[in-house]
C-alpha positions in Angstrom: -29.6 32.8 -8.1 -32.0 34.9 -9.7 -32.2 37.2 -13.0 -31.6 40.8 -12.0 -33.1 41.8 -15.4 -35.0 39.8 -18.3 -34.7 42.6 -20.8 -32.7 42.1 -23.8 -29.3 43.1 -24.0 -28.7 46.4 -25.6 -24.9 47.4 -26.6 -24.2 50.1 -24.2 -24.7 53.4 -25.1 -21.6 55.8 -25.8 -20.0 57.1 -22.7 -20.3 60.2 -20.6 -16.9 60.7 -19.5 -17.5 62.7 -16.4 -14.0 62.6 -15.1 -13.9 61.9 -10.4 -11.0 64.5 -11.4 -9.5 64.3 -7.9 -8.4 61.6 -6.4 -5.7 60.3 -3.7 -3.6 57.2 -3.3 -2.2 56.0 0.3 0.3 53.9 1.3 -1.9 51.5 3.0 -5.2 51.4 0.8 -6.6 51.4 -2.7 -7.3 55.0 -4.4 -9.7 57.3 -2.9 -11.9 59.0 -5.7 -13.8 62.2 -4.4 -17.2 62.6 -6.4 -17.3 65.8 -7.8 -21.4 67.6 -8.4 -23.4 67.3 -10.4 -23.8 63.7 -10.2 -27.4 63.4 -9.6 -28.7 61.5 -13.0 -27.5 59.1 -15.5 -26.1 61.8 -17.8 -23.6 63.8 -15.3 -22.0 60.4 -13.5 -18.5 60.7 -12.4 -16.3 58.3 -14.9 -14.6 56.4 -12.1 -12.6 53.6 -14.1 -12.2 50.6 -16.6 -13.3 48.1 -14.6 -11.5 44.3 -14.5 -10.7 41.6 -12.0 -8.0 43.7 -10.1 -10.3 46.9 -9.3 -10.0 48.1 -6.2 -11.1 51.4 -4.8 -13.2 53.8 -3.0 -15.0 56.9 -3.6 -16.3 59.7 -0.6 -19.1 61.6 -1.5 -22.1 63.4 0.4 -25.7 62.8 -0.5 -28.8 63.6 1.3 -32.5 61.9 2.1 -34.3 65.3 0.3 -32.7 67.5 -1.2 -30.9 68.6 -4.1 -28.4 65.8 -3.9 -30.5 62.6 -3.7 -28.7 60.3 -5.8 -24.4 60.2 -6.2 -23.8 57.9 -9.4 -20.6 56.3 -10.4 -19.9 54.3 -13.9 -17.8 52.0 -14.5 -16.9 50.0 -17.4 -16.0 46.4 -17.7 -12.9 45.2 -19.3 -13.6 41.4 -19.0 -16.3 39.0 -17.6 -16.2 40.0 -13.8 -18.0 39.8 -10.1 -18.1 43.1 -8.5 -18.3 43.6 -4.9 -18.9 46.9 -2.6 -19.5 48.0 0.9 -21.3 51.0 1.2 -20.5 52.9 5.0 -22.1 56.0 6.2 -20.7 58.2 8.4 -23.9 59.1 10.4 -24.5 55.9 12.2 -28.4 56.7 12.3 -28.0 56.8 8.1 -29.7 54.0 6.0 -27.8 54.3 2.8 -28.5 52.2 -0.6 -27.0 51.2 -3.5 -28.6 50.7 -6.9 -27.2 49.3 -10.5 -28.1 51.2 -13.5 -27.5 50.0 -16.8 -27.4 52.5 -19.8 -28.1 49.9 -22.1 -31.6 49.8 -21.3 -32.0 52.9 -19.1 -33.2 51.0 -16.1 -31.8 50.0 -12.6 -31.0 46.1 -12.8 -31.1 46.0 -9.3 -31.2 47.9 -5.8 -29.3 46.7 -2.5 -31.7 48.4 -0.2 -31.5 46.6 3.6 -32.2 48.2 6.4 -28.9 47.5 7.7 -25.7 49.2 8.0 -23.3 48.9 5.9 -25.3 48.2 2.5 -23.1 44.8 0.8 -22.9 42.9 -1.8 -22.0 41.4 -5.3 -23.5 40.9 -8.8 -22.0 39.5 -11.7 -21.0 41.2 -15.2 -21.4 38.4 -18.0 -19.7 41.0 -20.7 -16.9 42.7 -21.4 -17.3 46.6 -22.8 -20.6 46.9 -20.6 -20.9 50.4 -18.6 -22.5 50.2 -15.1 -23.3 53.0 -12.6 -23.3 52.2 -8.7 -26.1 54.8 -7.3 -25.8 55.3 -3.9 -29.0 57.2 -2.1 -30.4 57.6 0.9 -33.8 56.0 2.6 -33.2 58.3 5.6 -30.9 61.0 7.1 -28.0 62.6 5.1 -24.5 61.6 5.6 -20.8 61.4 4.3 -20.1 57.9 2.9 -17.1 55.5 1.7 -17.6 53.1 -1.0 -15.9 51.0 -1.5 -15.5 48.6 -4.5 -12.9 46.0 -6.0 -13.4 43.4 -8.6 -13.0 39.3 -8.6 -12.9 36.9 -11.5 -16.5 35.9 -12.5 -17.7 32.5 -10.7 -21.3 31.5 -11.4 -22.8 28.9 -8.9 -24.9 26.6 -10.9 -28.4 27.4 -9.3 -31.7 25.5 -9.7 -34.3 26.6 -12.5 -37.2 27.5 -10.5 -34.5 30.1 -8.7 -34.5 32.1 -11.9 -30.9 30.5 -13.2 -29.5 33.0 -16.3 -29.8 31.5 -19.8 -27.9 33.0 -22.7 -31.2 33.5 -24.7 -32.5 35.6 -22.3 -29.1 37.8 -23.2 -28.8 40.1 -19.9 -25.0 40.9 -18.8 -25.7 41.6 -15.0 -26.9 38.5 -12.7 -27.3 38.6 -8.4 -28.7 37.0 -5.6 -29.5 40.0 -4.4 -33.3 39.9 -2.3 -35.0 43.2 -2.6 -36.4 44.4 0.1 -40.0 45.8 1.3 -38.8 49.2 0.8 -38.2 48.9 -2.9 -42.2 49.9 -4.2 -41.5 53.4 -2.1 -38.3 54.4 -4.1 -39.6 53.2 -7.6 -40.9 56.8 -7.9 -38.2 58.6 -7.2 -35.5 56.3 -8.9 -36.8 57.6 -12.5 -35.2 61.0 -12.0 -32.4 59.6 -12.5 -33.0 57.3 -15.4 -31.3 59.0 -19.3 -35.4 59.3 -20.4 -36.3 61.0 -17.3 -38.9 64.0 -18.3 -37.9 67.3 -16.9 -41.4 69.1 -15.9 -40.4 73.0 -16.5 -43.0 75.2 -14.4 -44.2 78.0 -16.6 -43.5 81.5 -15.9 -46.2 83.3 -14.0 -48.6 85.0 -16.2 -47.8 89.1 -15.5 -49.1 92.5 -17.3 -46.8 93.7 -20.3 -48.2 97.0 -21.5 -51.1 99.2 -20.7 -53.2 101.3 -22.4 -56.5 102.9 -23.0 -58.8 101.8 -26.6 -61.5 104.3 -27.9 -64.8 103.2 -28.8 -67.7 105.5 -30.4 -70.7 105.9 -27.9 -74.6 105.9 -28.8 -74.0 109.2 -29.3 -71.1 109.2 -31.3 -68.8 110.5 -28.4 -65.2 108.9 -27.9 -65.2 106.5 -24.8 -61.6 105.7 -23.4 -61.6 102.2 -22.2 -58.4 100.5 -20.6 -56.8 97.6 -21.7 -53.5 95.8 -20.8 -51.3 92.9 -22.5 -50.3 89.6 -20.6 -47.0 88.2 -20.6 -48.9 85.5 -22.4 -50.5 87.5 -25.2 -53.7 87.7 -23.3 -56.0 90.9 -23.9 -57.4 92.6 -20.9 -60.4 95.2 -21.8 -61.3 97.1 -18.6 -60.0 94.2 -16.7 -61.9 91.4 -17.7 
């Protein structure tokens, strides 16, 4: 079993309530949540539910390979101890989907289920009670439709060697897997910040452009009145006969 994250534990940080707002319950299945844009970062996930040993449900949303919608993030938070499981299915057969668990707490994903296999499974444990999570779902290539699905189990912690990275209560971190990450995790690193809380948003500036116009007298050698143009930027720059 091995540490999905040796940073400290942080108390989660206070909750954006983005409601799933819609959502539909059949006769023969959990309760289908439907996400609702913009879910693209840590700040606009869709609240899905308190999260406990009974949780069972699934959520349909789109997301795409490039795009505008390259990340669809979920939160959850824990009402006990608990194991979470999901199964991540993609419509488009040719789609390689992946799912990702951010923690708030330290504004970091604590791990990333990335095979190159269809469906995307697996489990990780919650050691805490009160701690939010976000399931990130994104795309490695091709856009498609999805289901996930996710239900809870109580927590069970197979005692694991200490070479294999066994968690130890010092080292304080709620979220523990066996999860393997792949070969394509150093290609997504990159792009996985954007969704982080301390992501930096890089605003292009506005192209410079000519605000005003005019002509400036000067004296000549000879005393004459020599009309010169000038013209103003849109960045306060000065323009005397062009230059």
């Amino acid at each position: 079993m091995k540490l999905a994250s040796k940073a400290p534990f942080l108390a989660a940080a206070s909750l954006v309530l983005v409601s799933c707002g819609q959502y539909s319950k059949g006769y023969n299945g959990p309760p289908t949540y439907y996400e609702i844009e913009d879910n693209d970062d840590a700040w606009n996930a869709n609240f899905i539910e308190y999260a406990d040993a009974s949780t069972h449900v699934e959520i349909r949303g789109h997301v795409q390979a490039f795009g505008f919608d390259r990340f669809d993030g979920f939160a959850f938070v824990t009402s006990e101890p608990m194991t979470v499981h999901f199964e991540l299915r993609a419509d488009d057969a040719f789609t390689d989907l992946d799912l990702c668990v951010y923690d708030p707490g330290v504004d970091d994903f604590v791990d990333c289920f990335d095979s190159a296999w269809s469906p995307e499974d697996g489990s990780f444990a919650v050691l805490a009670a009160g701690q939010e999570f976000h399931l990130v779902v994104e795309s490695y290539a091709f856009d498609s439709d999805y289901t996930l699905e996710v239900w809870g189990e109580p927590i069970f912690l197979q005692q694991a060697a200490p070479e294999s990275g066994t968690y130890a209560a010092s080292e304080a971190s709620p979220f523990v897997s066996e999860n393997v990450l792949s070969d394509k995790e150093p290609e997504m690193i990159e792009r996985r910040e954007s969704y982080k809380r301390s992501a930096q948003v890089v605003v292009e500036p506005a192209p410079e452009r000519v605000v005003r116009r005019g002509q400036v007298y000067v004296k000549g050698p000879n005393g004459e009145l020599e009309a010169t143009p000038f013209a103003v930027t849109s960045r306060g720059k000065v323009l005397i006969d062009g230059r």
